[in-house]
BAMARFI-239704 format. One record per residue: x, y, z of N, C-alpha, C in turn; residue number from 0; residue in one letter. Coordinates in pm, whole numbers, plus 50000, padded with zeros to 5 digits. Atoms other than C-alpha are relative to their C-alpha. Last residue first. Example, Ala and Ser with C-alpha at 12.3 -4.5 7.8 and 13.67 -1.06 7.14 Angstrom:
2
n.X: 49918 n.Y: 49881 n.Z: 49994 ca.X: 51367 ca.Y: 49894 ca.Z: 50714 c.X: 49923 c.Y: 50109 c.Z: 50073 pos: 1 code: s
n.X: 50089 n.Y: 49881 n.Z: 50000 ca.X: 51230 ca.Y: 49550 ca.Z: 50780 c.X: 50090 c.Y: 50120 c.Z: 50000 pos: 0 code: a
This chain:
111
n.X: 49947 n.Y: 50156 n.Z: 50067 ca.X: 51742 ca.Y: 49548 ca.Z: 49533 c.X: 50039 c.Y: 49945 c.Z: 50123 pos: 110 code: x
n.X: 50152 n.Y: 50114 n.Z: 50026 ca.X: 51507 ca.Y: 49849 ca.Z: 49677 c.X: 50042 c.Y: 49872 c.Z: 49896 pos: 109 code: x
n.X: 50035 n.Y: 50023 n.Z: 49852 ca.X: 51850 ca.Y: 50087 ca.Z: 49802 c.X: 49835 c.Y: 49885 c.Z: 50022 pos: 108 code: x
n.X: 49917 n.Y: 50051 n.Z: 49927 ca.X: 51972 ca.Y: 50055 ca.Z: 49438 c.X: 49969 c.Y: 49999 c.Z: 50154 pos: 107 code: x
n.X: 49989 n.Y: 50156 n.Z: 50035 ca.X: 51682 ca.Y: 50095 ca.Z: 49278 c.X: 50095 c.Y: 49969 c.Z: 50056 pos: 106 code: x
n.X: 50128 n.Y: 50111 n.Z: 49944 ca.X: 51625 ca.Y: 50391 ca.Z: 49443 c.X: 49985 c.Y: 49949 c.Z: 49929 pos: 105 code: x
n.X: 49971 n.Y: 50029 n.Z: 49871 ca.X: 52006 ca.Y: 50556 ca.Z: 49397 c.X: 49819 c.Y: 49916 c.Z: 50079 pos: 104 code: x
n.X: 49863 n.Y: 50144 n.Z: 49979 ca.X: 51945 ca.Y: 50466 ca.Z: 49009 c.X: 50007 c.Y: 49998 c.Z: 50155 pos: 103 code: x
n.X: 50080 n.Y: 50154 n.Z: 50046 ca.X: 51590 ca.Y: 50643 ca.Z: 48965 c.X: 50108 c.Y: 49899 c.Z: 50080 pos: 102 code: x
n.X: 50124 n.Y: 50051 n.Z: 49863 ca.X: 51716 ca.Y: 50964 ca.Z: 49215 c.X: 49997 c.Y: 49870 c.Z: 49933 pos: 101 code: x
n.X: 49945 n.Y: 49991 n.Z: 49884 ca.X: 52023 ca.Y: 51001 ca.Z: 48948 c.X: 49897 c.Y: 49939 c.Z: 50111 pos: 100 code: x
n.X: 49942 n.Y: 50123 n.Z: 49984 ca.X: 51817 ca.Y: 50944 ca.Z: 48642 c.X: 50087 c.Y: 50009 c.Z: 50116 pos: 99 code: x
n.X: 50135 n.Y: 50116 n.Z: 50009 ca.X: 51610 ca.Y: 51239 ca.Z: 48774 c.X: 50079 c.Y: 49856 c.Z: 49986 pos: 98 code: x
n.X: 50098 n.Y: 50050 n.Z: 50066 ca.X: 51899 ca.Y: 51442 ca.Z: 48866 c.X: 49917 c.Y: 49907 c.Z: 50020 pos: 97 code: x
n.X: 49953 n.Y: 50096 n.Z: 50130 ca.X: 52031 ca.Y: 51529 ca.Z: 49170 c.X: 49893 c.Y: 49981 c.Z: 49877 pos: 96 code: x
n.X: 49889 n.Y: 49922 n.Z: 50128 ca.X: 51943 ca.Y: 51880 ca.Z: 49350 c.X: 50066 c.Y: 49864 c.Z: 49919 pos: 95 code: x
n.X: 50048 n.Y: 49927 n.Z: 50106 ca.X: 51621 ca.Y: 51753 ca.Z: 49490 c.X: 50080 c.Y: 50064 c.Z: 49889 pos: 94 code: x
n.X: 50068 n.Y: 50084 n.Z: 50102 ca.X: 51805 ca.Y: 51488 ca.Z: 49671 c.X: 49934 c.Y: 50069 c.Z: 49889 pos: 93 code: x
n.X: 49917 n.Y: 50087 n.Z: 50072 ca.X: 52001 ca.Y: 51731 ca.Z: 49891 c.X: 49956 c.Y: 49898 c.Z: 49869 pos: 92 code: x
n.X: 49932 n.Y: 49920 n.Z: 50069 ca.X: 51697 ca.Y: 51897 ca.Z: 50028 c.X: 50124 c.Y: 49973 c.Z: 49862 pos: 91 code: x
n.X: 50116 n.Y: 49990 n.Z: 50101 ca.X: 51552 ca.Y: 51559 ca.Z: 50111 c.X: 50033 c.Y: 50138 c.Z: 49894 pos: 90 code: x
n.X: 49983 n.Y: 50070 n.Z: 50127 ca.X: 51850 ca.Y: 51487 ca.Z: 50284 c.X: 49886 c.Y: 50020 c.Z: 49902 pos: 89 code: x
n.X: 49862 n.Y: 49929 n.Z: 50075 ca.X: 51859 ca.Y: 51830 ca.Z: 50497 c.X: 49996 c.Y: 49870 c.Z: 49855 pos: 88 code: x
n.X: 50075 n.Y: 49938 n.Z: 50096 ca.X: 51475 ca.Y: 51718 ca.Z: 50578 c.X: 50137 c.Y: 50112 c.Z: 49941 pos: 87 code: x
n.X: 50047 n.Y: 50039 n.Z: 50129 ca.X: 51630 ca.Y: 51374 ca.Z: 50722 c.X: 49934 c.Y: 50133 c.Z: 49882 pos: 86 code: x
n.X: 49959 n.Y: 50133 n.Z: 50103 ca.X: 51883 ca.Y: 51485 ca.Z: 50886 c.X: 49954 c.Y: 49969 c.Z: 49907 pos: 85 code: x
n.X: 49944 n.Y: 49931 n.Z: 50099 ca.X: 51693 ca.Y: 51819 ca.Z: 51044 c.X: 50102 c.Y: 49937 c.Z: 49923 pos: 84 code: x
n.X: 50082 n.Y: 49985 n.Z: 50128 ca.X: 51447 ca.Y: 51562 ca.Z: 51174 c.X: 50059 c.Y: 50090 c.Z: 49952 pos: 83 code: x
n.X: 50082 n.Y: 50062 n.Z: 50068 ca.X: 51691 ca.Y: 51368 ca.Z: 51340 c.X: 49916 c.Y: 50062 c.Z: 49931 pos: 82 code: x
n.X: 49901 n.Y: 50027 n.Z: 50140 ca.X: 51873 ca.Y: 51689 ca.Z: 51460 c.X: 49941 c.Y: 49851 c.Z: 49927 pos: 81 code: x
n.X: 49910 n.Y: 50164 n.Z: 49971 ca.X: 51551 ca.Y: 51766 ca.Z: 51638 c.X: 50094 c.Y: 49950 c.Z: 49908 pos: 80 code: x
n.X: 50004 n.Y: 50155 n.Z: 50029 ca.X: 51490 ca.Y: 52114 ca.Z: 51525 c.X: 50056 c.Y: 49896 c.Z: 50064 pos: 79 code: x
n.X: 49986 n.Y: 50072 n.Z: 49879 ca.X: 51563 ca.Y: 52419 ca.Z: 51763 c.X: 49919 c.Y: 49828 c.Z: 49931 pos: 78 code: x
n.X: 49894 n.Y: 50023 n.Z: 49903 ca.X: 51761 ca.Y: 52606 ca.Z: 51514 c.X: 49978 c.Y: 49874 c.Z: 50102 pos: 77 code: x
n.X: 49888 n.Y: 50101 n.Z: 50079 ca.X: 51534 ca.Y: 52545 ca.Z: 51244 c.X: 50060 c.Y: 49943 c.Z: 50081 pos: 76 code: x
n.X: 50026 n.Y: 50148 n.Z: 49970 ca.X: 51269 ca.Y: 52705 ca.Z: 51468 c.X: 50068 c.Y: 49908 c.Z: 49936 pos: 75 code: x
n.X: 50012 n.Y: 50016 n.Z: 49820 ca.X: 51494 ca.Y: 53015 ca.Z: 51525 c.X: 49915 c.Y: 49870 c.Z: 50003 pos: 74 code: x
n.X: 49914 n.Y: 50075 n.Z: 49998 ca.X: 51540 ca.Y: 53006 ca.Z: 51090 c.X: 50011 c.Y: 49981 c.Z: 50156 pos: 73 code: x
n.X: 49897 n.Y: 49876 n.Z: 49944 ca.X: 51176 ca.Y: 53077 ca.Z: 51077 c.X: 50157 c.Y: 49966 c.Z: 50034 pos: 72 code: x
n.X: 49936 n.Y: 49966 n.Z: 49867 ca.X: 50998 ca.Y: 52801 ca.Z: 50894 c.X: 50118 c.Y: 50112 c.Z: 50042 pos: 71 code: x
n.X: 49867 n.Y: 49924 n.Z: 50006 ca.X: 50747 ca.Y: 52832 ca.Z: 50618 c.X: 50053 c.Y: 50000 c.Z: 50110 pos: 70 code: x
n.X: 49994 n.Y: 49874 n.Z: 49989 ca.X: 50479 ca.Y: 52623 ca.Z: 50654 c.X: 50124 c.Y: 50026 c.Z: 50027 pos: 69 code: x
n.X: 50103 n.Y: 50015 n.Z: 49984 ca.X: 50561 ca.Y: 52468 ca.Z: 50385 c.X: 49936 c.Y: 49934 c.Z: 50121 pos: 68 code: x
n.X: 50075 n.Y: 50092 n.Z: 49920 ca.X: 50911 ca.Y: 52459 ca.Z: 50323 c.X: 49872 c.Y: 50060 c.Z: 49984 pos: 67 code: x
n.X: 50093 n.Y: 50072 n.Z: 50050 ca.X: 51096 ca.Y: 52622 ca.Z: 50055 c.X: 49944 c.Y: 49893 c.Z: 50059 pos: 66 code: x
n.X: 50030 n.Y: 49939 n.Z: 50111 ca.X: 51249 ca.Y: 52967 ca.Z: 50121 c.X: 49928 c.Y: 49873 c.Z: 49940 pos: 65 code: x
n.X: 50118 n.Y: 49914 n.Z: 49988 ca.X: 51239 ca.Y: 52868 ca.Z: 50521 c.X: 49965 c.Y: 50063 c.Z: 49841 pos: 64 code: x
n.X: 50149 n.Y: 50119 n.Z: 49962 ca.X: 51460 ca.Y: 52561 ca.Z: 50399 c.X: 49911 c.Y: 50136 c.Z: 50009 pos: 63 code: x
n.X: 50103 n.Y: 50069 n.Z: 50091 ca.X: 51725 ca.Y: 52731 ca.Z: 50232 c.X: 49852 c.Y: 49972 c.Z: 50004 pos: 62 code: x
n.X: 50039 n.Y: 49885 n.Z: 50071 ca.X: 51917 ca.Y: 52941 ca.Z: 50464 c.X: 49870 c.Y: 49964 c.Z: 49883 pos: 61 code: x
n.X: 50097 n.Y: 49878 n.Z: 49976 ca.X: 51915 ca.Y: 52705 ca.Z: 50679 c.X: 49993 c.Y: 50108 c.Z: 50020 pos: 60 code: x
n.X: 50164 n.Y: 50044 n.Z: 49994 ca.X: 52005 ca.Y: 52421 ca.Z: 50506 c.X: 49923 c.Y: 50042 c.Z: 50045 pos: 59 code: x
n.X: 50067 n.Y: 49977 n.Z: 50126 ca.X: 52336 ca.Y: 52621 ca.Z: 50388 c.X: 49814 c.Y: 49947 c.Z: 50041 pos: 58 code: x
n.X: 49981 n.Y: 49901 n.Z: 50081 ca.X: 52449 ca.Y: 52644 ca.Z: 50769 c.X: 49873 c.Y: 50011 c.Z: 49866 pos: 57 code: x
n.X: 50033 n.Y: 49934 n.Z: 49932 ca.X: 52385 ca.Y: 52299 ca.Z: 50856 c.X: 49929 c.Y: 50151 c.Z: 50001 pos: 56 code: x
n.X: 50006 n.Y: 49875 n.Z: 49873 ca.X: 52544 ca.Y: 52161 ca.Z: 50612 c.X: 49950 c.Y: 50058 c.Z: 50071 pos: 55 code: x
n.X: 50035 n.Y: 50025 n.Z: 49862 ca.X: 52451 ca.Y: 51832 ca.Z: 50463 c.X: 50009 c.Y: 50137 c.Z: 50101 pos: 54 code: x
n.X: 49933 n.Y: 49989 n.Z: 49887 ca.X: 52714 ca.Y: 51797 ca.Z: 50241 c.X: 49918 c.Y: 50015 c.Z: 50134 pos: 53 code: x
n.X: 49947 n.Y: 50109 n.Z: 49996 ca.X: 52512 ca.Y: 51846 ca.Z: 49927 c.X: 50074 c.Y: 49880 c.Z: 50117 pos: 52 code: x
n.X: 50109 n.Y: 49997 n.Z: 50018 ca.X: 52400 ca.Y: 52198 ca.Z: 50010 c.X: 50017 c.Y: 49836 c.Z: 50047 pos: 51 code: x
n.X: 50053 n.Y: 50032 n.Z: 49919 ca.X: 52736 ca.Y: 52242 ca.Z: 50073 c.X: 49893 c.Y: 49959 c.Z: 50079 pos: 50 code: x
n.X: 49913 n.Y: 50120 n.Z: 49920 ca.X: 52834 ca.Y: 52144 ca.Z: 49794 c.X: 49965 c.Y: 49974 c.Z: 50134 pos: 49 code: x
n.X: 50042 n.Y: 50150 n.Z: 50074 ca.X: 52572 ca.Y: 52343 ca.Z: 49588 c.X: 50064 c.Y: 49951 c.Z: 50122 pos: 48 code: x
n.X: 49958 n.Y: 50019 n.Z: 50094 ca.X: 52671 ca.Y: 52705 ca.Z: 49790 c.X: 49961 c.Y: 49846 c.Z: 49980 pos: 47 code: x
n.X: 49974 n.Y: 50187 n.Z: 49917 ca.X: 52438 ca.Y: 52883 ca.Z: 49943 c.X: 50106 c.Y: 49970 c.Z: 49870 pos: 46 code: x
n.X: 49909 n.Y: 50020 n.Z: 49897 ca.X: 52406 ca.Y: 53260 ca.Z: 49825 c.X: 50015 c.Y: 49884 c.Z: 50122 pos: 45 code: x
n.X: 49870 n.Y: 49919 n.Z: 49958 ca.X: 52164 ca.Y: 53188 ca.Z: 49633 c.X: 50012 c.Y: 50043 c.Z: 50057 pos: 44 code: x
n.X: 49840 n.Y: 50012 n.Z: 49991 ca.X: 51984 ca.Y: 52900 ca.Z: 49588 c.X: 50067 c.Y: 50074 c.Z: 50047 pos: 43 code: x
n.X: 49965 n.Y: 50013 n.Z: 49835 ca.X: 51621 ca.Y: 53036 ca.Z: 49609 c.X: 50139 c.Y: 49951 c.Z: 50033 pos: 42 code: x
n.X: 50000 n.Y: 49880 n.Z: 49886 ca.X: 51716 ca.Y: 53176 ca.Z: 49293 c.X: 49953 c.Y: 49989 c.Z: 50106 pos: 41 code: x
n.X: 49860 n.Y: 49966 n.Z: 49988 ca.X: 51786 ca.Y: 52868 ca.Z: 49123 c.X: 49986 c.Y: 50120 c.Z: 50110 pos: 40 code: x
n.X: 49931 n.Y: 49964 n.Z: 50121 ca.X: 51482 ca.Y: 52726 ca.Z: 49189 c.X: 50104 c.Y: 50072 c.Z: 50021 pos: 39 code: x
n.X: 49974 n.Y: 49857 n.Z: 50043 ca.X: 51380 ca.Y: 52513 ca.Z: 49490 c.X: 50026 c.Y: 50029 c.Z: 49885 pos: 38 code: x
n.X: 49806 n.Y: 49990 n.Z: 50071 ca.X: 51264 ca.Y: 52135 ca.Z: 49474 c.X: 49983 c.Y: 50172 c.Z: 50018 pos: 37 code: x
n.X: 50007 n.Y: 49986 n.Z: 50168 ca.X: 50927 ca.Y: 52163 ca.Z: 49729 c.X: 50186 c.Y: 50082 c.Z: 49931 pos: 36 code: x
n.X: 49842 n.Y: 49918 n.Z: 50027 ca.X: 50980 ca.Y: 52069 ca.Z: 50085 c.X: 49916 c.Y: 49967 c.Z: 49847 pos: 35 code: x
n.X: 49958 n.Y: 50021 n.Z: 50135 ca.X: 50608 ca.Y: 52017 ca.Z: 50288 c.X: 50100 c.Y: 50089 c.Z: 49873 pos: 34 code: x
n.X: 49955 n.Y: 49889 n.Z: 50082 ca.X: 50633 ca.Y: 51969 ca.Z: 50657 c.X: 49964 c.Y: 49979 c.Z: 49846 pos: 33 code: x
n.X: 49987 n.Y: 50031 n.Z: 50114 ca.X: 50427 ca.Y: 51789 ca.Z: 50901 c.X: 50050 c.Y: 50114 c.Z: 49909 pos: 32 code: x
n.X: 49931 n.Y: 50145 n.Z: 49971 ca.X: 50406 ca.Y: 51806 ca.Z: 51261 c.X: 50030 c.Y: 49932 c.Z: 49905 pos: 31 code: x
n.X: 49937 n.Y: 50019 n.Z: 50147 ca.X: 50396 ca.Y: 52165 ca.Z: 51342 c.X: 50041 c.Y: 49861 c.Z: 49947 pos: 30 code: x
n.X: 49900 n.Y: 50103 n.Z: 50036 ca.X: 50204 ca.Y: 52264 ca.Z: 51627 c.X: 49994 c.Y: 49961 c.Z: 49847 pos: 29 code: x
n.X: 50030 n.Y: 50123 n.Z: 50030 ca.X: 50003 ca.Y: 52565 ca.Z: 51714 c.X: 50118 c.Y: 49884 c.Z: 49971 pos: 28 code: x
n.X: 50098 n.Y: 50069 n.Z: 49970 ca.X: 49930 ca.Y: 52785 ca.Z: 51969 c.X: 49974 c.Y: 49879 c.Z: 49912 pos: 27 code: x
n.X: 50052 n.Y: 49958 n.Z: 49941 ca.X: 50261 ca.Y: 52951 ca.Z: 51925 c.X: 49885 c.Y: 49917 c.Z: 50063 pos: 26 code: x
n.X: 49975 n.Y: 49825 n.Z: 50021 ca.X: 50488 ca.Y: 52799 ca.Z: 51720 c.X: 49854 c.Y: 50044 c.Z: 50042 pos: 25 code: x
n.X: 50087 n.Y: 49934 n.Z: 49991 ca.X: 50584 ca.Y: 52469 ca.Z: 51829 c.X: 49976 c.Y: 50134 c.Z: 49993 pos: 24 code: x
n.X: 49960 n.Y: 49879 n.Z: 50004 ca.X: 50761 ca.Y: 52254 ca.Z: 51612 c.X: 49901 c.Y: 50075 c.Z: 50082 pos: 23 code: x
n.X: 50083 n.Y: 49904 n.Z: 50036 ca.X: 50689 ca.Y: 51861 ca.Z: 51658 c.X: 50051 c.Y: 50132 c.Z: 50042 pos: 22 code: x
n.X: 50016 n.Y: 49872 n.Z: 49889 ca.X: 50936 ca.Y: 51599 ca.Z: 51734 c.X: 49936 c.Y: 50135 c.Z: 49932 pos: 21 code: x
n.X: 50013 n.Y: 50076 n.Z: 49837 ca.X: 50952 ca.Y: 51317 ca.Z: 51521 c.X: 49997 c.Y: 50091 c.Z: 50128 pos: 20 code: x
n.X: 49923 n.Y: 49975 n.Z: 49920 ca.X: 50866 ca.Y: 51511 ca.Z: 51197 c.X: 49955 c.Y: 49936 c.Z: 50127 pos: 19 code: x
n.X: 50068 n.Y: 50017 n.Z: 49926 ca.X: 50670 ca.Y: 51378 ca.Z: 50886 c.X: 50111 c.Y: 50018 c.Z: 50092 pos: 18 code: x
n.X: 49927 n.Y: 50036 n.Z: 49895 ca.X: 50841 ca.Y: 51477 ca.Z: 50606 c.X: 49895 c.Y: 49991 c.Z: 50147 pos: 17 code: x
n.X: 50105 n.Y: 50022 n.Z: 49856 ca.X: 50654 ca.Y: 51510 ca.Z: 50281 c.X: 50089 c.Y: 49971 c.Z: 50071 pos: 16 code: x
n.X: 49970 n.Y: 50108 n.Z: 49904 ca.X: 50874 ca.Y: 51567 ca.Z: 49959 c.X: 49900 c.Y: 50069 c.Z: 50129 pos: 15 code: x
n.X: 50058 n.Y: 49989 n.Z: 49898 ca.X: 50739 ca.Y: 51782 ca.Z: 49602 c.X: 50081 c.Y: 49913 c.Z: 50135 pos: 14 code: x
n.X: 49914 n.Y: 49840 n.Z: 49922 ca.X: 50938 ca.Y: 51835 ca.Z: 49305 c.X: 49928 c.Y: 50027 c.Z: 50134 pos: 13 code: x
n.X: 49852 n.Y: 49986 n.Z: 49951 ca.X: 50886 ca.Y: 51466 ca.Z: 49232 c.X: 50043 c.Y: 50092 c.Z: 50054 pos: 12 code: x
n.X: 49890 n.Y: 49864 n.Z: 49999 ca.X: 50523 ca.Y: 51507 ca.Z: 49222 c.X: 50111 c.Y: 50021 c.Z: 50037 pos: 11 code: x
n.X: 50058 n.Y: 49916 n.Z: 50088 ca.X: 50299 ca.Y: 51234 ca.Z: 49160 c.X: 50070 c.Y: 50144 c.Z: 49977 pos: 10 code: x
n.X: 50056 n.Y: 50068 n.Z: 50115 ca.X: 50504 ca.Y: 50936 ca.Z: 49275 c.X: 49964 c.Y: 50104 c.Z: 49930 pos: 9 code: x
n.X: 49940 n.Y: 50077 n.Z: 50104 ca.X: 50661 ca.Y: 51133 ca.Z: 49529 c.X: 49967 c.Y: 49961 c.Z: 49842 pos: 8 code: x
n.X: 49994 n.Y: 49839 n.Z: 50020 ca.X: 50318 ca.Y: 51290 ca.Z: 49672 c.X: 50155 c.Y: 49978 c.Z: 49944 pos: 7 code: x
n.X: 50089 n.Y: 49936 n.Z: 50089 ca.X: 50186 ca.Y: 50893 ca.Z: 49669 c.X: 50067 c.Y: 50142 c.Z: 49935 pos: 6 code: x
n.X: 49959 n.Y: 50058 n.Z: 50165 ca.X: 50553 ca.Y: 50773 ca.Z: 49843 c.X: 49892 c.Y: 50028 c.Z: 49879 pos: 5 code: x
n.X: 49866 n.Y: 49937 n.Z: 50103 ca.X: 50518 ca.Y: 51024 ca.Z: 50099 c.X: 50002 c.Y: 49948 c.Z: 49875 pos: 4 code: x
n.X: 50047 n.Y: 49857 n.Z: 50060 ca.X: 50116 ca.Y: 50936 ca.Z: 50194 c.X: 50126 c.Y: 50078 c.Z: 49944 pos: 3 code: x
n.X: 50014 n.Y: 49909 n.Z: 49925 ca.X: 50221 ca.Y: 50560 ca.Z: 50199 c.X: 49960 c.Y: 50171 c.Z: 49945 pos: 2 code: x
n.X: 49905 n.Y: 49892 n.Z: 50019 ca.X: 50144 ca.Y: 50343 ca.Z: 49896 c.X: 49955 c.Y: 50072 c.Z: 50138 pos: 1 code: x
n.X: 50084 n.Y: 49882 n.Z: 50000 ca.X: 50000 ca.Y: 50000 ca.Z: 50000 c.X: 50088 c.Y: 50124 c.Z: 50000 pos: 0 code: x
């Protein structure tokens, strides 16, 4: 049975779902689901690729509040659970490989 990531995947590569293990709280409400859409070049800049790539810290947040959903402030970045700023740094990261790139690294992690 397709989960609700692998549907919004399937239908929209430039889209990822993250479901966070520790919830954001911003004021009265909670935050328990994000949605990362691929950036364009000009949310890019002034980051650089590699480090994008790399996981940095830094670059991922500058990034993320230009393409999350709801938009996060870089003060709730800060106080992410590094588990969920792992996985929504790799999701970042993934959007910048190509298409045959994503196909080959998931077939290779589903052989």
């Amino acid at each position: 049975m397709a989960t609700p990531e692998t549907v919004t995947q399937e239908t929209n590569p430039n889209e990822a779902q993250v479901e966070l293990d520790t919830p954001i709280s911003r004021g009265e409400t909670t935050i328990s689901h994000l949605t990362l859409r691929k950036p364009s070049a000009g949310e890019l800049r002034g980051v650089s690729l590699a480090e994008l790539l790399q996981l940095d810290v830094t670059a991922v947040r500058k990034v993320l509040p230009r393409i999350s959903n709801p938009t996060l402030t870089d003060q709730e970045i800060g106080r992410m659970d590094p588990a969920d700023l792992l996985d929504v740094a790799a999701k970042v990261a993934g959007f910048l490989l190509k298409k045959a790139q994503r196909e080959e690294i998931s077939a290779s992690l589903n052989a």
